[in-house]
Each structure stands twice: as C-alpha cells, then as structure tokens.
Biopython code that builds the backbone (N, CA, C, O; Angstrom):
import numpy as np
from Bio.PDB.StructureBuilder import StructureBuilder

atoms = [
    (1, "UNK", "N", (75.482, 40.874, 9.644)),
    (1, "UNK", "CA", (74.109, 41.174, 9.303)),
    (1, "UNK", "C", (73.222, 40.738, 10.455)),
    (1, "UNK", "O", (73.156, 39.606, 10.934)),
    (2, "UNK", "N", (72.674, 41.624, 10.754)),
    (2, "UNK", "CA", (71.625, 41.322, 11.644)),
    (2, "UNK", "C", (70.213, 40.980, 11.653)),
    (2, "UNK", "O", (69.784, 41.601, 10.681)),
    (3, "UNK", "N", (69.221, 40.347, 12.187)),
    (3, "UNK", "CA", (68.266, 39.572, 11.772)),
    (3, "UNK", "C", (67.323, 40.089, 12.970)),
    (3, "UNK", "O", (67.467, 40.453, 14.138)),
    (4, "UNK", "N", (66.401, 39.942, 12.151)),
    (4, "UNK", "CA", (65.064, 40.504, 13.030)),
    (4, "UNK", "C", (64.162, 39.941, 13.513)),
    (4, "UNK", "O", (63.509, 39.291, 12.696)),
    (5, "UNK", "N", (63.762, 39.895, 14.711)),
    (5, "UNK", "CA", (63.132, 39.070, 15.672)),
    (5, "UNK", "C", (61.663, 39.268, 15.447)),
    (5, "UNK", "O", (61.076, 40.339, 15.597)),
    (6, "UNK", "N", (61.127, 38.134, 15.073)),
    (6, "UNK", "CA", (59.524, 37.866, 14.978)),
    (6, "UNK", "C", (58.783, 38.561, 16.055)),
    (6, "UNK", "O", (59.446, 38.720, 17.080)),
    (7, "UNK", "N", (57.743, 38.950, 16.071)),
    (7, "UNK", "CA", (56.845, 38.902, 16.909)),
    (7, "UNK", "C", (55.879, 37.802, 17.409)),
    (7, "UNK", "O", (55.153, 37.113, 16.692)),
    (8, "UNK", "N", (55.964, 37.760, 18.460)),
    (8, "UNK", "CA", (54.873, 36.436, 18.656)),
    (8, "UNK", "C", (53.515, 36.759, 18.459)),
    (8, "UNK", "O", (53.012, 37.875, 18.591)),
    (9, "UNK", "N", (52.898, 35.602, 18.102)),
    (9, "UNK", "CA", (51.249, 36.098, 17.463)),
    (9, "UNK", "C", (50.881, 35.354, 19.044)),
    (9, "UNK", "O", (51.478, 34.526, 19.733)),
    (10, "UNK", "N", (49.588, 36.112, 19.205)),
    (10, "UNK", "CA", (48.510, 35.560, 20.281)),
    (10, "UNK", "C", (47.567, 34.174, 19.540)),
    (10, "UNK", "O", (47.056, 34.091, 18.423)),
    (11, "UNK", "N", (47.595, 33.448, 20.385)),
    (11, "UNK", "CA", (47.330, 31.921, 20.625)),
    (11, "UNK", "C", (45.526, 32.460, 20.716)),
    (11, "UNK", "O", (44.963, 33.163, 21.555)),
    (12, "UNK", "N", (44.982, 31.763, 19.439)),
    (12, "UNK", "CA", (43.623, 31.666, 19.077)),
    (12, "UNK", "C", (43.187, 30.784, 19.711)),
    (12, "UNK", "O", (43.901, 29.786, 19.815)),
    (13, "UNK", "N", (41.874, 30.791, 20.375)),
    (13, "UNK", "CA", (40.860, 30.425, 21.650)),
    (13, "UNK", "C", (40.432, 29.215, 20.368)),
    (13, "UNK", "O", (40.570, 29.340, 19.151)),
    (14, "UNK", "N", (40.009, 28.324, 20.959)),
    (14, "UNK", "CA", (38.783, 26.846, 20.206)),
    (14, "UNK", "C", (37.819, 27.641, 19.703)),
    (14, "UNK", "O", (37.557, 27.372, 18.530)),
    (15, "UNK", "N", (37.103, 28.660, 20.246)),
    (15, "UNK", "CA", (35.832, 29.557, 20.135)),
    (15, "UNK", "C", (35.669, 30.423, 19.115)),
    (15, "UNK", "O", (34.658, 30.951, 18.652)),
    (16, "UNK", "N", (37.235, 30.516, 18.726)),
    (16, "UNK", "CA", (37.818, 31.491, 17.856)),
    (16, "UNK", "C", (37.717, 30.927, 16.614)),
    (16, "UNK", "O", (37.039, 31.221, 15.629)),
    (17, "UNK", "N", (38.846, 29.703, 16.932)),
    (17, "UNK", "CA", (39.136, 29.078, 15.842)),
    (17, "UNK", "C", (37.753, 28.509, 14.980)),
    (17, "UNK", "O", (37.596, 28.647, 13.767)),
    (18, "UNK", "N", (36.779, 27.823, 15.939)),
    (18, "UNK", "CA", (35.383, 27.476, 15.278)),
    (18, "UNK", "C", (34.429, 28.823, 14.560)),
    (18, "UNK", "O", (33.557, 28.789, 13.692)),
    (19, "UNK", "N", (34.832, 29.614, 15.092)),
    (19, "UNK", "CA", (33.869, 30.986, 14.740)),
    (19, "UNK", "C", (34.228, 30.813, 13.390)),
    (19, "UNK", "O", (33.643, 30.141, 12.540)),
    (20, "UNK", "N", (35.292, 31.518, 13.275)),
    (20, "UNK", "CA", (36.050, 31.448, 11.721)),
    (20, "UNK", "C", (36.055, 30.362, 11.043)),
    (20, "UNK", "O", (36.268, 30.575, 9.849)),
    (21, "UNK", "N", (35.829, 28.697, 11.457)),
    (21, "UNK", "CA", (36.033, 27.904, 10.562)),
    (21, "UNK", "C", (34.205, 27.869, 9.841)),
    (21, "UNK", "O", (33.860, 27.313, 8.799)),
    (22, "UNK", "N", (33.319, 28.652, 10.812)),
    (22, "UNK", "CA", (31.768, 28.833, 10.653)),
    (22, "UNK", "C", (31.998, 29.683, 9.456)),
    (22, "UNK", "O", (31.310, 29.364, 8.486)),
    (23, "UNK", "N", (32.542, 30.364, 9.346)),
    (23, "UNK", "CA", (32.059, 31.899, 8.403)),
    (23, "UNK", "C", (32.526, 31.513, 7.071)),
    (23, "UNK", "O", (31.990, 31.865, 6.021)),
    (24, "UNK", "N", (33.995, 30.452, 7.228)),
    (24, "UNK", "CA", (34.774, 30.048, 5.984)),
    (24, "UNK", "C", (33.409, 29.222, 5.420)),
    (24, "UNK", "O", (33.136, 29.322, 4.224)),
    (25, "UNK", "N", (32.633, 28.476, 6.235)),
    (25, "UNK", "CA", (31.668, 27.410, 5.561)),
    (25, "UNK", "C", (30.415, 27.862, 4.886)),
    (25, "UNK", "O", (29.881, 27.371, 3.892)),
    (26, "UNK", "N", (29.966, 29.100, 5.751)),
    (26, "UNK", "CA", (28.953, 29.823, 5.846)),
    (26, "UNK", "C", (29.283, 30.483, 3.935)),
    (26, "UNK", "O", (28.450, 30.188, 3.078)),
    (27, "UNK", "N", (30.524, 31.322, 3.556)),
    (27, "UNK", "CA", (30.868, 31.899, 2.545)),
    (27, "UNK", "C", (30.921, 30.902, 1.207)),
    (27, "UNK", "O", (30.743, 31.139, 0.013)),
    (28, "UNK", "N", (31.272, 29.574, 2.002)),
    (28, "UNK", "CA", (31.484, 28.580, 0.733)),
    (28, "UNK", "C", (30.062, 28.617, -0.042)),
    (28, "UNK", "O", (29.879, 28.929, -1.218)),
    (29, "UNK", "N", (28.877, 28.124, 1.148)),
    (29, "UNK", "CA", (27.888, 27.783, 0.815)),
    (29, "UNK", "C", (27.241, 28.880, -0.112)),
    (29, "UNK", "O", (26.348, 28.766, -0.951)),
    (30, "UNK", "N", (27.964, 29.977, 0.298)),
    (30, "UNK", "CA", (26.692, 31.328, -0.225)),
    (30, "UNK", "C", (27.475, 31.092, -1.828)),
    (30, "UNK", "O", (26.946, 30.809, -2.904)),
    (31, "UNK", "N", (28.746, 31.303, -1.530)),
    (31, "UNK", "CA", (29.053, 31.162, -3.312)),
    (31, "UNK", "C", (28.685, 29.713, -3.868)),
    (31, "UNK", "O", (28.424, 29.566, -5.062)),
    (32, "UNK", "N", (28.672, 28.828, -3.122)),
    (32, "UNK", "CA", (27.885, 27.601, -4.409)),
    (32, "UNK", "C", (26.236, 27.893, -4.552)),
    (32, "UNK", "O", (25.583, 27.733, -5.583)),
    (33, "UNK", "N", (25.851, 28.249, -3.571)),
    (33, "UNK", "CA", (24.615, 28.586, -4.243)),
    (33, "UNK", "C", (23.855, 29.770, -5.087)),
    (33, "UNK", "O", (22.731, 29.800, -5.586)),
    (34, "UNK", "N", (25.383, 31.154, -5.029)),
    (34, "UNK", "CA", (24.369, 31.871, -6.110)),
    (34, "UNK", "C", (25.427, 31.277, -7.002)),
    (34, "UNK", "O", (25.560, 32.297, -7.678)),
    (35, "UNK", "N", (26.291, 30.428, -7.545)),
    (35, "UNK", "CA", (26.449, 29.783, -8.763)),
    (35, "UNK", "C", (25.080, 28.703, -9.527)),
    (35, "UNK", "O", (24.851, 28.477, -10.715)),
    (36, "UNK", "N", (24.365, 28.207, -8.263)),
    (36, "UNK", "CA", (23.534, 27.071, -8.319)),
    (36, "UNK", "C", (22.432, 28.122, -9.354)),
    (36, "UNK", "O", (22.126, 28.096, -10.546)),
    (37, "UNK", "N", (22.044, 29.050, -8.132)),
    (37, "UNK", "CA", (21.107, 30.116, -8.842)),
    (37, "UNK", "C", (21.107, 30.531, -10.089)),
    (37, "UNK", "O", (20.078, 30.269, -10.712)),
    (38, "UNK", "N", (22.230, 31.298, -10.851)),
    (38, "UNK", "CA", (22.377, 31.670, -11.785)),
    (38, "UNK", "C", (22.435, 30.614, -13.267)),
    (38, "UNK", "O", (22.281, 31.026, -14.417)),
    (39, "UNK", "N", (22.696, 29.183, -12.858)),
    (39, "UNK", "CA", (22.916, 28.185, -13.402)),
    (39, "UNK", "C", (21.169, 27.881, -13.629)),
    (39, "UNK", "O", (20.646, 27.694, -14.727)),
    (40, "UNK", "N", (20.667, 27.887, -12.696)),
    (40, "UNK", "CA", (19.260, 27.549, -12.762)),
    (40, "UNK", "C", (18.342, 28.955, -13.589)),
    (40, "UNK", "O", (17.306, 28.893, -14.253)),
    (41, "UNK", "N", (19.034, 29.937, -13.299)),
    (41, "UNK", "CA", (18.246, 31.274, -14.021)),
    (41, "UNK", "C", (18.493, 31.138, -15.159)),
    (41, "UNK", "O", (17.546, 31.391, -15.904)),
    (42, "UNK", "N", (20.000, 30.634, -15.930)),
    (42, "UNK", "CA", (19.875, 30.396, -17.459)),
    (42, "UNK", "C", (19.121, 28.981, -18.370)),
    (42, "UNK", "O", (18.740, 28.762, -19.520)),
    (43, "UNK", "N", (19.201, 28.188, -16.967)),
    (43, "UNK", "CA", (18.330, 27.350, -17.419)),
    (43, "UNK", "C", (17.210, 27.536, -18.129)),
    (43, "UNK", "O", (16.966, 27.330, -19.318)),
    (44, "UNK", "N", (16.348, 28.089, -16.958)),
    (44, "UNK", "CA", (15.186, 28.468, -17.455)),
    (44, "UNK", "C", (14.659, 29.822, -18.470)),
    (44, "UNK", "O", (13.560, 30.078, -18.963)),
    (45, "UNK", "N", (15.919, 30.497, -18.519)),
    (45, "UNK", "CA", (15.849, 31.332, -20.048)),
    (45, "UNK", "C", (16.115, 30.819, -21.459)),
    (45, "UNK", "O", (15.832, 31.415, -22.499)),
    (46, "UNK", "N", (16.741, 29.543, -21.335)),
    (46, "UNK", "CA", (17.315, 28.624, -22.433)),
    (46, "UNK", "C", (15.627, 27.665, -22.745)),
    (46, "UNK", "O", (15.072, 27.685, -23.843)),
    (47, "UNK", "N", (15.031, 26.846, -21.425)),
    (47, "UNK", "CA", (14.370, 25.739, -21.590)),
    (47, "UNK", "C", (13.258, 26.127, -21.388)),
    (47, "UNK", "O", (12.370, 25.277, -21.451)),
    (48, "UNK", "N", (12.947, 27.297, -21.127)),
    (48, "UNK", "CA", (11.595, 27.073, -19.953)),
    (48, "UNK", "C", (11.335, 26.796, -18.833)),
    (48, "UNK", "O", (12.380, 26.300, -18.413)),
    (49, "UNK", "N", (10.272, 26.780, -17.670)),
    (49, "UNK", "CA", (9.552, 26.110, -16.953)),
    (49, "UNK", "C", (9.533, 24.758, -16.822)),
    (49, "UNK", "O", (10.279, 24.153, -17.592)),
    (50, "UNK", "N", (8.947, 24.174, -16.129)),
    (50, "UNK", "CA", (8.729, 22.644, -15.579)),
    (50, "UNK", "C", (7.557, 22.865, -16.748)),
    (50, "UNK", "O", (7.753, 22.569, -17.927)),
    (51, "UNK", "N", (6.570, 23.311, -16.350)),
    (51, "UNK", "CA", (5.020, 23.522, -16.986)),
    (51, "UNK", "C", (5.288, 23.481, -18.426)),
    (51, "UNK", "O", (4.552, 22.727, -19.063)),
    (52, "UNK", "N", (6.241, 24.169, -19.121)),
    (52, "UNK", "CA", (6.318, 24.861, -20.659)),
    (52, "UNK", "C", (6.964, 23.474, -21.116)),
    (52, "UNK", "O", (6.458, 22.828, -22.033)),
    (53, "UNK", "N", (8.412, 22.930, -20.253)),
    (53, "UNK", "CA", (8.354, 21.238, -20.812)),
    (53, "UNK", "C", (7.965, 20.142, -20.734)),
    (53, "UNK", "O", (8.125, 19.140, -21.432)),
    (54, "UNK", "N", (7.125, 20.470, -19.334)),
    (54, "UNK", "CA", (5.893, 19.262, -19.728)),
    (54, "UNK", "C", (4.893, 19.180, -20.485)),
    (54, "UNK", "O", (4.183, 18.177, -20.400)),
    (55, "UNK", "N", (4.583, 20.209, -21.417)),
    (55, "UNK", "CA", (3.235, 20.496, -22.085)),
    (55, "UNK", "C", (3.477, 19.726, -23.386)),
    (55, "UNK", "O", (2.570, 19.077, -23.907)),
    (56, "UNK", "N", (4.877, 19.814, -23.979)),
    (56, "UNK", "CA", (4.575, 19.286, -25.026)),
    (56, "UNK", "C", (4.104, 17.513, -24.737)),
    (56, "UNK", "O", (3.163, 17.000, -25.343)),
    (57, "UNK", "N", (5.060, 16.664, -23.587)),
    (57, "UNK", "CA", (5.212, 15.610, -23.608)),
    (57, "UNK", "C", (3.677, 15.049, -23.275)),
    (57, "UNK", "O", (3.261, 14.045, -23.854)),
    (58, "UNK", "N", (2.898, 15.738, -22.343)),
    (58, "UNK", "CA", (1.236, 15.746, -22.240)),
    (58, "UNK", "C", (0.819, 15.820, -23.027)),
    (58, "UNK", "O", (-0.134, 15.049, -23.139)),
    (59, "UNK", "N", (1.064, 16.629, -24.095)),
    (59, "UNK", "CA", (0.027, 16.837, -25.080)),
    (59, "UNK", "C", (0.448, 15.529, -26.162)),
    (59, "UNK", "O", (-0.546, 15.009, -26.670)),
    (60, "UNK", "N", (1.798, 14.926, -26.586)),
    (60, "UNK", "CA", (1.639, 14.177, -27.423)),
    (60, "UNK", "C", (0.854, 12.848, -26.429)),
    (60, "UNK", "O", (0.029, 12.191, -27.064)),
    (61, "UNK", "N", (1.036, 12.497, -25.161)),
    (61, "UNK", "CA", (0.349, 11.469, -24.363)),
    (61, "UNK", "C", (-0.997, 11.195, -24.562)),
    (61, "UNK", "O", (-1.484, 10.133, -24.948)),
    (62, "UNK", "N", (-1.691, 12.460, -24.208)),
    (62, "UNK", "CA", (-3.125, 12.517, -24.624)),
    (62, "UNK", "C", (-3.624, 12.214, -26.175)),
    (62, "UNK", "O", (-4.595, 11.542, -26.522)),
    (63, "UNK", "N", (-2.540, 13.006, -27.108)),
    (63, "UNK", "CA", (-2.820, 12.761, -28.535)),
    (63, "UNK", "C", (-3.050, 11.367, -28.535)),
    (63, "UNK", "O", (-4.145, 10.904, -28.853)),
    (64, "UNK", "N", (-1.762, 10.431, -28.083)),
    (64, "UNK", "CA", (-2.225, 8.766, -28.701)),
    (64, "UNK", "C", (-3.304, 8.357, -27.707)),
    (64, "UNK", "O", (-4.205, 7.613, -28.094)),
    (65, "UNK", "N", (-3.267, 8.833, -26.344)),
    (65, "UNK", "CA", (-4.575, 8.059, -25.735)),
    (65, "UNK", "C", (-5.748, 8.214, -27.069)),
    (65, "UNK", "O", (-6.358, 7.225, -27.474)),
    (66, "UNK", "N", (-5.928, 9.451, -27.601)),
    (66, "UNK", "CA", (-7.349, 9.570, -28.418)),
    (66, "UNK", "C", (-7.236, 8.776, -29.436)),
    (66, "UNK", "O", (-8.174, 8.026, -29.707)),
    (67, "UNK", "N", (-6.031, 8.779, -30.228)),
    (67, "UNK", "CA", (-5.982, 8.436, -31.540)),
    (67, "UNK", "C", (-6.181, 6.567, -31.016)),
    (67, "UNK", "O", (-6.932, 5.894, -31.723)),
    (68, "UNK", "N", (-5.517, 5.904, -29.859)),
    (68, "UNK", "CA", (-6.016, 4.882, -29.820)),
    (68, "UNK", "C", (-7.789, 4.597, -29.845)),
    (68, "UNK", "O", (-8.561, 3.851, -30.449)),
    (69, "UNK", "N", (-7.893, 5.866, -28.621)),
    (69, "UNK", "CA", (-9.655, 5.336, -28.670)),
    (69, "UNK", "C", (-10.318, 5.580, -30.190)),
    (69, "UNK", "O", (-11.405, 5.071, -30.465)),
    (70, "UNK", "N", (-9.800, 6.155, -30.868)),
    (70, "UNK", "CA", (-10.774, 6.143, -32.389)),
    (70, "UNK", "C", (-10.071, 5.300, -33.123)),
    (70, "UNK", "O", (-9.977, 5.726, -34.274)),
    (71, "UNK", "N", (-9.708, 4.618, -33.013)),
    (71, "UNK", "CA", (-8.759, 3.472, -33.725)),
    (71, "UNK", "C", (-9.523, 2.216, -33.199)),
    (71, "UNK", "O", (-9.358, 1.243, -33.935)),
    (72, "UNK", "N", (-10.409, 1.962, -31.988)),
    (72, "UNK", "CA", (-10.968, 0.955, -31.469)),
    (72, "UNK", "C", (-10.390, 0.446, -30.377)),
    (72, "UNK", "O", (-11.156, -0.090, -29.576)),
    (73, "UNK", "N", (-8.755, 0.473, -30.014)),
    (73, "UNK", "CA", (-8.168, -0.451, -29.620)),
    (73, "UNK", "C", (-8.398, -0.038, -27.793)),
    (73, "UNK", "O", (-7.922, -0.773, -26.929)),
]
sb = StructureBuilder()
sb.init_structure("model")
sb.init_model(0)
sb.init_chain("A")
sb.init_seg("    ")
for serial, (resi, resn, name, xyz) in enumerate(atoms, 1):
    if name == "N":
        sb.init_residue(resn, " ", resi, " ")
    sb.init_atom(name, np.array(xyz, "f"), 0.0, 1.0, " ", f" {name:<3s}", serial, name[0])
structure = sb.get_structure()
C-alpha cells in the first residue's frame, strides 16, 4: 500500500499571523456586543427606561419629603 505525500503548506509571515489574530478579536467583539445589545433591547421592553424606573422611586421620595413637612417634623 502506498501512501501519499503531504504537501507542504507556505510558512505564514508575523504580519500575517497578527492580521488574522486582529480579525479573530475584531469578530469576537462584534458578537459579544450584539449579544450585549439585544440583552439590553429586551431589557428595556421588559423594564423600561432609566426615566420610567426612576419615576416611581422619585415620586415615593418626594411623597414622604411632603408628608413629613405637614406632619411638622
């Protein structure tokens, strides 16, 4: 049985090798961040805004500031 002789691959440049280790990093980043994105888009279809959940916690704040001032204290 006879066996078949590899081909030799060409020997990748530093320039090379960094290019490609750029694009592998470059791709990571893009997929964690439209995961980040979409994570943050259901967020805010689930919770609201910054504004929409701070309103309630303002509004009960202000409530006791008043209810103290008509209380005297």
């Amino acid at each position: 049985m006879s066996s078949t002789k590899s081909t030799k691959s060409t020997s990748s440049t530093f320039p090379e090798i960094a290019a490609n280790a750029a694009l592998v990093l470059i791709a990571v980043a893009c997929s964690l961040l439209d995961r980040q994105l979409a994570a943050q888009a259901a967020a805010f279809e689930q919770e609201g805004g910054f504004t929409e959940r701070l309103y309630p916690s303002r509004s009960a704040l202000i409530g006791s500031i008043f209810a103290a001032l008509r209380a005297g204290t």
